[in-house]
C-alpha positions as CSV (number, residue, x, y, z in Angstrom):
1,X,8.9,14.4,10.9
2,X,8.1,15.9,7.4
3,X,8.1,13.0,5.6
4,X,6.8,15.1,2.2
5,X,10.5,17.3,2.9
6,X,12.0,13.9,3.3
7,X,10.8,12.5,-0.3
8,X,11.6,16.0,-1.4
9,X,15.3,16.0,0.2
10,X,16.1,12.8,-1.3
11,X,14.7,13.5,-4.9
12,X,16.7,16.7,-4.8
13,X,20.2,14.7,-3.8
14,X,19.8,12.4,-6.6
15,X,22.7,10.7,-8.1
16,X,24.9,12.9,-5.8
17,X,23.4,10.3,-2.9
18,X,25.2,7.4,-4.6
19,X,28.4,9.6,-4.8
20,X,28.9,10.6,-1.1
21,X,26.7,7.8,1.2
22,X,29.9,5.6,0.8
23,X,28.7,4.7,4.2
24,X,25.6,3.3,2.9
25,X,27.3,1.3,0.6
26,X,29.6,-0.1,2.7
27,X,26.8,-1.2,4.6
28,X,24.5,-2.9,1.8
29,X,27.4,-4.9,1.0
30,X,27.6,-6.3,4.3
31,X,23.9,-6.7,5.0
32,X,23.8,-8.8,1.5
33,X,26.9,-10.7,2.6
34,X,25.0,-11.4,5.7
35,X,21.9,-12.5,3.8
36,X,23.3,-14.9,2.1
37,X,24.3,-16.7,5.0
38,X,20.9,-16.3,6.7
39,X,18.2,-16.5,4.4
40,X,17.8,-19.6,1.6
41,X,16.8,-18.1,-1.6
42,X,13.7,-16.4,-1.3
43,X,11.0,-15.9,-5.0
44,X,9.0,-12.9,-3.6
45,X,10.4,-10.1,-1.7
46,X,9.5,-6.8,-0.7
47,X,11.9,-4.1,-0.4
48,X,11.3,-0.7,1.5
49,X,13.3,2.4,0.9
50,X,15.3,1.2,-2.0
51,X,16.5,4.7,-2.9
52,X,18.6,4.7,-5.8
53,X,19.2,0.7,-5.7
54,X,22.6,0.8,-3.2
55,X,20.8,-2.8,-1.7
56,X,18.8,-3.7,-4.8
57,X,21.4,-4.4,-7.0
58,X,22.2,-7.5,-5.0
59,X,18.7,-9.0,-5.0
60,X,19.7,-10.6,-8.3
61,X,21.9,-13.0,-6.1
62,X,19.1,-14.6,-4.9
63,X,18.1,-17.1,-7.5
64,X,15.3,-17.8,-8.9
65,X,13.7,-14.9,-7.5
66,X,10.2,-14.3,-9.2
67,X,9.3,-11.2,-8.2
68,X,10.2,-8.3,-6.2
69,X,8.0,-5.3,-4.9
70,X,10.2,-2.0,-4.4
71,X,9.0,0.9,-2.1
72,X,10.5,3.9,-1.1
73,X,8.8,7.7,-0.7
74,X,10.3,8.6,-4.1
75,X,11.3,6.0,-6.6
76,X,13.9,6.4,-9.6
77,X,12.6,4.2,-11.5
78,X,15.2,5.0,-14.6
79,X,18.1,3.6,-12.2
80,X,16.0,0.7,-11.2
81,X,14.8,-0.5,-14.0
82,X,17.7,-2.0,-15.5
83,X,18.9,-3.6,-12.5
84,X,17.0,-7.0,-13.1
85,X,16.5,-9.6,-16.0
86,X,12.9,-9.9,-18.1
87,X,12.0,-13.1,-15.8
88,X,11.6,-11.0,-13.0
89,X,8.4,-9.3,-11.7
90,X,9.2,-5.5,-10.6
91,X,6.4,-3.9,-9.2
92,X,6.7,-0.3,-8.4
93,X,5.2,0.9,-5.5
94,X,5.7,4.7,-4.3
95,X,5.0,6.4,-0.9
96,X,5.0,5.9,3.0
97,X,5.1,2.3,3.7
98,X,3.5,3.1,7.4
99,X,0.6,4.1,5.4
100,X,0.3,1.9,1.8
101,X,-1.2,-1.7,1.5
102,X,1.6,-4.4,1.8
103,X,2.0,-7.0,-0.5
104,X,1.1,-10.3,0.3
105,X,2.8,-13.8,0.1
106,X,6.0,-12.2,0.8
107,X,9.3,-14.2,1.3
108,X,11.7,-11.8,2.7
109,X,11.1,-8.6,3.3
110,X,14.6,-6.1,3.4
111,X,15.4,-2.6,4.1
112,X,18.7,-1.2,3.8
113,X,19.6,2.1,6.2
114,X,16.4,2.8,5.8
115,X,14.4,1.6,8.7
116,X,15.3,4.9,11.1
117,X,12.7,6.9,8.9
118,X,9.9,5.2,10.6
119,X,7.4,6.4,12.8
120,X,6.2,3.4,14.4
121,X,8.5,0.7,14.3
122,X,6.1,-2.0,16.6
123,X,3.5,-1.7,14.2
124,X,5.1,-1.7,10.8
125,X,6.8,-4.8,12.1
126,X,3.3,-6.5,13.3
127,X,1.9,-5.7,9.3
128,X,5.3,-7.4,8.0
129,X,4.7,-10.4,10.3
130,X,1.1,-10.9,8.7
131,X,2.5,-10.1,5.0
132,X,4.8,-12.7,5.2
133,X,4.8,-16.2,4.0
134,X,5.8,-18.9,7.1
135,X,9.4,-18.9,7.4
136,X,9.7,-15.5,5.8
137,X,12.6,-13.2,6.8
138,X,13.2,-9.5,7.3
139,X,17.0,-8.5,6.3
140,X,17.4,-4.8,7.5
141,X,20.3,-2.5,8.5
142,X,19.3,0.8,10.2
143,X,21.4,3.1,12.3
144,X,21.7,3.2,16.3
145,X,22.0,6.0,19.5
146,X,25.3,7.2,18.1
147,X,24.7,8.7,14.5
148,X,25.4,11.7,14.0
149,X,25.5,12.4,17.8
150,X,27.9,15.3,16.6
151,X,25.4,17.2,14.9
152,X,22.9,15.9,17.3
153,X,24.4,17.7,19.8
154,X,25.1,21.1,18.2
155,X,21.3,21.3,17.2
156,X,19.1,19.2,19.7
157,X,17.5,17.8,16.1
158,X,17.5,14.3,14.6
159,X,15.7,11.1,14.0
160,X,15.0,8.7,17.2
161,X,17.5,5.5,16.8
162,X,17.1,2.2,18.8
163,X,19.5,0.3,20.0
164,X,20.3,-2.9,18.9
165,X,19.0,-4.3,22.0
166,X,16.1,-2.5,21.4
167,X,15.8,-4.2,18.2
168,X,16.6,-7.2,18.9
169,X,13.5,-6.8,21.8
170,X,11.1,-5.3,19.0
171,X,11.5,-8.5,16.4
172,X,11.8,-11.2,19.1
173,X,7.9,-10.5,19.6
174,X,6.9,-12.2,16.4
175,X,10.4,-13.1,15.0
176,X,13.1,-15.4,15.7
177,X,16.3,-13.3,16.1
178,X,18.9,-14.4,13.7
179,X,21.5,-11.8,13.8
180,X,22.0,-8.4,15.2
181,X,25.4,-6.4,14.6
182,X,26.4,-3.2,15.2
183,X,29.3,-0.9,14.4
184,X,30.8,2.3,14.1
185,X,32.8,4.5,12.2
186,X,33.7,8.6,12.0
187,X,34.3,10.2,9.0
188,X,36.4,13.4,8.8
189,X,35.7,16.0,7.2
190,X,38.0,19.4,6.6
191,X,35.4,21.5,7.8
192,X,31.5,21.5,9.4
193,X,30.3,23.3,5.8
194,X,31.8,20.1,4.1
195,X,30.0,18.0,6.8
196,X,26.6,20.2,5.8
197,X,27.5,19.6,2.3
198,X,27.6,16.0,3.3
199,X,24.4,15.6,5.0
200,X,22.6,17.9,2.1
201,X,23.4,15.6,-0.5
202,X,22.6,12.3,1.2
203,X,19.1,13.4,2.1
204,X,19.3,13.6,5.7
205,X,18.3,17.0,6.0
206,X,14.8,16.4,5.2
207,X,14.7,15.1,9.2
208,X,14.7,18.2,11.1
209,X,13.1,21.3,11.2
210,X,16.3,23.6,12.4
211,X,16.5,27.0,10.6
212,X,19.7,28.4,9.9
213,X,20.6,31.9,10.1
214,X,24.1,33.6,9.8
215,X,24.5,34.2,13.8
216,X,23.6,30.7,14.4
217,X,25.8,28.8,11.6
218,X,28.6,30.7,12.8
219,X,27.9,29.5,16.2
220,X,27.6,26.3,15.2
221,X,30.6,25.7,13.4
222,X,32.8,27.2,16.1
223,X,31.6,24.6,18.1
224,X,31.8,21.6,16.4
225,X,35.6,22.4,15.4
226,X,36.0,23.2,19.4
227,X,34.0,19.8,20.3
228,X,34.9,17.7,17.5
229,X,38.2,19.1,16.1
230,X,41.4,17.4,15.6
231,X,42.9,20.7,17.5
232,X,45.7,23.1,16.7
233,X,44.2,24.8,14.1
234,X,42.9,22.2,12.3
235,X,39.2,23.1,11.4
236,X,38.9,19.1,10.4
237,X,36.0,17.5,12.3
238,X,34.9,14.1,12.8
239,X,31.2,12.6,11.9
240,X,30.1,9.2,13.5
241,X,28.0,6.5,11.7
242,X,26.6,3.8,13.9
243,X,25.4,1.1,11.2
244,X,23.2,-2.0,12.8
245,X,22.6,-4.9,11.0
246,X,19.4,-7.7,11.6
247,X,18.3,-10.5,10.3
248,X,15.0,-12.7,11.8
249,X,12.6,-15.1,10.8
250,X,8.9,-15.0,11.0
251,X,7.8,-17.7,14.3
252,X,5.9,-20.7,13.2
253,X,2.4,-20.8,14.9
């Protein structure tokens, strides 16, 4: 993975990310209704791929938070900045967290839908562990095995998704498992060029390396609307989101 296309991909999309990831939305406000459940009020968290603030805008629930450390590969820090009070610590800190200095003395530490980007899960989640205070929690929602599986097929190109058992295997080494959910949901589209237009301006485009040529984008949207059409000359086709939610707690000891 190109993860200088991805940073480029997502700057490009912009505000237009906040208009069409509904999905992603949908799915913040769930992982935050499922924080508050989980995890008691934490002062110092660390948040990685906070995009344009979809999750962050909740961390002000958490009361009296003290500080919070945001992350992601390209940072708008003009949206951000306005999303917290004076009392609050924001520390900006821009590029690949595989490969930057974590914070220390962490709390919680949440992702939201952004965790699939990663190229090794095992060890990111080892570096958390030591980062975290005892008792801290990770909060994350990420996708599973069926996302996008539509255009998966077509191209042979995407990201590598676990399962939520696969997950739920990965934390339990040096985490407590306190929730794992999973869902999905298709969105139609009236066409595979509105489903392009789709993926272009949420980012995800920045995760392959497929090149497009007339013969072969012809080819491809014949068979999506043949694969994943509503039939009867309806060239509506369907797009599948497989959202997983997780919650755990660093192990005492």
């Amino acid at each position: 993975m190109d993860k200088a296309l991805v940073r480029q991909r997502f700057r490009k999309a912009g505000a237009q990310y906040t208009q069409q990831a509904q999905v992603q939305q949908q799915m913040a406000k769930q992982l935050w209704q499922y924080a508050e459940q989980f995890v008691p009020a934490p002062q110092r968290v660390l948040e990685i791929g906070c995009g344009q603030g979809g999750f962050t805008q909740y961390l002000r629930g958490w009361s009296p938070l003290q500080k919070i450390v945001l992350n992601d590969l390209y940072l708008p820090r003009e949206a951000l900045q306005a999303l917290f009070p004076d009392e609050v610590e924001v520390q900006y800190v821009e590029g690949d967290i595989e490969t930057l200095a974590l914070p220390s003395g962490i709390d919680a530490v949440v992702s939201a839908a952004s965790m699939q980007w990663l190229m090794d899960v095992p060890r990111l989640l080892q570096r958390l562990h030591a980062s975290l205070n005892a008792g801290g929690h990770v909060v994350l929602s990420t996708f599973g095995p069926k996302q996008y599986h539509e255009i998966r097929q077509l191209t042979g190109q995407g990201l590598q998704y676990y399962s939520a058992q696969a997950w739920q295997h990965l934390l339990s080494v040096e985490f407590d498992v306190l929730l794992v959910q999973q869902e999905q949901q298709c969105l139609w589209f009236d066409s595979p060029w509105d489903v392009l237009k789709h993926l272009q301006q949420t980012g995800v485009t920045g995760a392959g390396q497929w090149q497009w040529n007339k013969t072969r984008l012809r080819t491809f949207m014949a068979q999506y609307v043949q694969q994943y059409g509503r039939g009867e000359g309806d060239d509506a086709v369907s797009l599948t989101y497989h959202p997983i939610y997780l919650i755990a707690r660093k192990k005492h000891g």
